[in-house]
N, C-alpha and C positions, 0 to 999 in steps of 0.2 A: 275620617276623624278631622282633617284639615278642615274638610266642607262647614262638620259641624261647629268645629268652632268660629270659621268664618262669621255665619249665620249668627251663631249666639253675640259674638263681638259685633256684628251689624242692630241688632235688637238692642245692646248694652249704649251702642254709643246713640242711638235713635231715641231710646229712654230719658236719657241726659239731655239733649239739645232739640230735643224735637222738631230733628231735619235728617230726613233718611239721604246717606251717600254711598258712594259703591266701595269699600273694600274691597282690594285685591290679594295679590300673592303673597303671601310669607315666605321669606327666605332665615333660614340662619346665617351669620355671619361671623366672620372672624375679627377681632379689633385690635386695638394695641394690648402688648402682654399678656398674651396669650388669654384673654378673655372673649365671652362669644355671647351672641344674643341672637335676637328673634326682630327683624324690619318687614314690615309690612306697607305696599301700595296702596292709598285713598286717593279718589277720584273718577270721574270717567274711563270707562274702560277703551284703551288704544289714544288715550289722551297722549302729549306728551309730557314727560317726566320733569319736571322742572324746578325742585326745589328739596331738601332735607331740612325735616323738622326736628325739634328736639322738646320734649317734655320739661313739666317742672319739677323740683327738688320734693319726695314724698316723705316731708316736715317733721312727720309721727314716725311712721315705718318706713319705709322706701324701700320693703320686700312690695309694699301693698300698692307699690303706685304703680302705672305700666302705660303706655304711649295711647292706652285708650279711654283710660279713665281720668285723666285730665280735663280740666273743664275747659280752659284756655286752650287748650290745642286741637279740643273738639268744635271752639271758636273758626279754628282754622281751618279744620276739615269740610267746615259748612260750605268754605269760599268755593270750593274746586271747581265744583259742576260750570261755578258764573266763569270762573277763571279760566276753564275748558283745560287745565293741566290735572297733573300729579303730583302727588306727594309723597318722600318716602318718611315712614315715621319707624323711630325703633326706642327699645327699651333702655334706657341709660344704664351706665356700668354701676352694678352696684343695686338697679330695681329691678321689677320684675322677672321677666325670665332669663335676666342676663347673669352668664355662671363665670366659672374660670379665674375669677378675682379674688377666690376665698382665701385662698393660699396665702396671700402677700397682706392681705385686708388690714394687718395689724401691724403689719410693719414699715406699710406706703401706705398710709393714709392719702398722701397730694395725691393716689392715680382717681382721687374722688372729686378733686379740684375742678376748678371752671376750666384752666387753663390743658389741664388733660385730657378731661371732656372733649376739650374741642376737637384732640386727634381724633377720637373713635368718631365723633359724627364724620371727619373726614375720609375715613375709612368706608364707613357704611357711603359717602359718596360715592367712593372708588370703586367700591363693589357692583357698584351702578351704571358706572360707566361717566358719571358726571363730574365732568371735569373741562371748564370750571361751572358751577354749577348757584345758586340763589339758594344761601343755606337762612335759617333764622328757627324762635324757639321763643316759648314763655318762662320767664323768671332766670330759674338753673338753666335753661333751654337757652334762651337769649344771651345769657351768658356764655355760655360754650359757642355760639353761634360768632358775638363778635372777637373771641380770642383766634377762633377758625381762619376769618378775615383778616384778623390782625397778623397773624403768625404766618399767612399761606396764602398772600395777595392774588395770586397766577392762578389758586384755584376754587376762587370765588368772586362771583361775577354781581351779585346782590345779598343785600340783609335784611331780615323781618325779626324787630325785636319789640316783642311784645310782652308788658310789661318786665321792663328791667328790675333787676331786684335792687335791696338797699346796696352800698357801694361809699367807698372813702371811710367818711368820719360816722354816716350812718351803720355802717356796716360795724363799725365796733359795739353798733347796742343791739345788733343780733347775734353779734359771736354767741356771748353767755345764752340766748336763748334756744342756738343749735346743742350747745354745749350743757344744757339742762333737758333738752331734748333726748341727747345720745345716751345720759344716765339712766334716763327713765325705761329708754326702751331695751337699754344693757341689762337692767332690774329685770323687769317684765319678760322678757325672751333672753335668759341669760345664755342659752346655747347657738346665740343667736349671735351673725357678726354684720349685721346693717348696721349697727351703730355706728360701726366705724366710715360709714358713709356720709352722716351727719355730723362727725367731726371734719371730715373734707373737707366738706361744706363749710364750716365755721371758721377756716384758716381760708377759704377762698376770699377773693379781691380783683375789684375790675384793675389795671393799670392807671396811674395817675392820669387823671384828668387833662391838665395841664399837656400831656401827652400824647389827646388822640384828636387837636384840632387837626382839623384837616387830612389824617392818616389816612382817610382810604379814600379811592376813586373808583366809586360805584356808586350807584342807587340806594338810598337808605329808607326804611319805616319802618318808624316808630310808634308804639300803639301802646299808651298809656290811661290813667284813670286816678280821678281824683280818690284822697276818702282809703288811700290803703298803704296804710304805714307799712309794710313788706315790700312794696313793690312804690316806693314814692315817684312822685312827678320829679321831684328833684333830679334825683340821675339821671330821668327819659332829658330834662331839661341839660345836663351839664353834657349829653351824650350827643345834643343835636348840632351840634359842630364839627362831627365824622367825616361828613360829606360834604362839599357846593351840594351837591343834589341829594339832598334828603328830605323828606315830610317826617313832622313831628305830630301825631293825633291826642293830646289830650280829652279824654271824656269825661262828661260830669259826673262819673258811677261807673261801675264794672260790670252793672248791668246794663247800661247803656251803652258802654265800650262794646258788652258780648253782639249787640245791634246793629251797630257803626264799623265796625273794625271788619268783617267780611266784604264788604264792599271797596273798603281801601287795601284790603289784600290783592283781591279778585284783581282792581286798576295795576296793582302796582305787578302782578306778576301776566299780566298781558303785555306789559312794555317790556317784559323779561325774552326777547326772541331769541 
């Protein structure tokens, strides 16, 4: 069974991006509060292991998103082969086949936050052995990715964040829209409790600005795109004061980001020794 859905998940993501790369092993894992998911290896096989990614936020449902059908992180997966590493991808708390959550779903909304996020991808680190290790993610991803650094400097060695989402004052004009989101799908799947995922989401916040000049000492990339009110330049721009050593990429399009951005993955996780 593992084989076959290996295979079918190889066909699904080669469908999407039209660049075949090697999935590897699926493990389950344990995370914070007693929630549990499903992490999977991309890349060369016997490469080494060199980074933890994290998905984006799935908008509509977020039973229906899962660490392979993201378009942006299949951006990512393209890079490996050039990059000669790994990557470990898993399903965020709350999508796909991550369980164990359901219990508290309604009454902790925050374990849906960016900021709680960050632990479980630090967990799926741990589980890995990496430590410290070169985490990053697109949108939700990237978000979890810099609180990770922010909160647990000792066990993070690099960041790839790829399109930031909105943040500050923008972010109060997508609260309501997470939050018209979560109604809809409360309606529609009333036995259902992912909505309360997408309210997480709608009280999540990066930390004040003003607060993260200069805060980390590491390697930073940022890989942004004009043209997308969800994910604006603005933040990538207010966020590129992280590091001395960061690259900021804006692209003219998210299609031409999807073009551009594996190459500056690829560079930046060879200098990851």
């Amino acid at each position: 069974m593992a084989q076959f859905l290996h295979r079918l998940l190889f066909f699904m993501v080669m469908a999407a991006t039209g660049k075949a790369f090697h999935i590897g092993e699926t493990r389950q894992i344990s995370v914070t509060n007693g929630a549990v998911t499903d992490a999977t290896l991309i890349g060369p096989e016997n490469a080494p292991v060199k980074f933890v990614w994290g998905h984006g936020l799935g908008s509509k449902d977020p039973e229906l998103r899962t660490r392979f059908n993201d378009g942006a992180s299949n951006v990512t997966f393209s890079a490996m082969e050039e990059a000669g590493a790994r990557c470990v991808c898993y399903d965020a708390r709350g999508h796909g086949s991550s369980h164990g959550w359901e219990e508290t779903a309604e009454k902790d909304r925050l374990q849906f936050s960016w900021s709680h996020l960050s632990r479980d991808m630090l967990e799926v680190a741990a589980n890995y052995g990496l430590e410290p290790v070169v985490v990053g993610g697109s949108s939700m991803g990237s978000a979890s990715a810099l609180y990770a650094a922010i909160q647990e400097p000792s066990l993070v060695s690099g960041l790839i964040l790829m399109r930031p989402p909105t943040a500050w004052a923008e972010r109060l004009g997508r609260k309501p829209q997470l939050m018209q989101a979560a109604r809809n799908l409360q309606s529609s799947k009333p036995d259902s409790l992912y909505y309360n995922v997408l309210l997480g989401s709608a009280v999540s916040d990066l930390p004040p600005h003003q607060a993260l000049d200069n805060i980390l000492d590491i390697p930073v990339l940022i890989l942004t795109a004009e043209g997308d009110p969800t994910h604006p330049v603005s933040t990538a721009r207010q966020l590129s004061t992280l590091s001395s050593d960061l690259k900021l990429v804006i692209s003219e399009s998210y299609d031409k980001g999807k073009e551009e951005w594996p190459q500056h993955i690829a560079t930046f996780l060879k200098r990851m020794e």
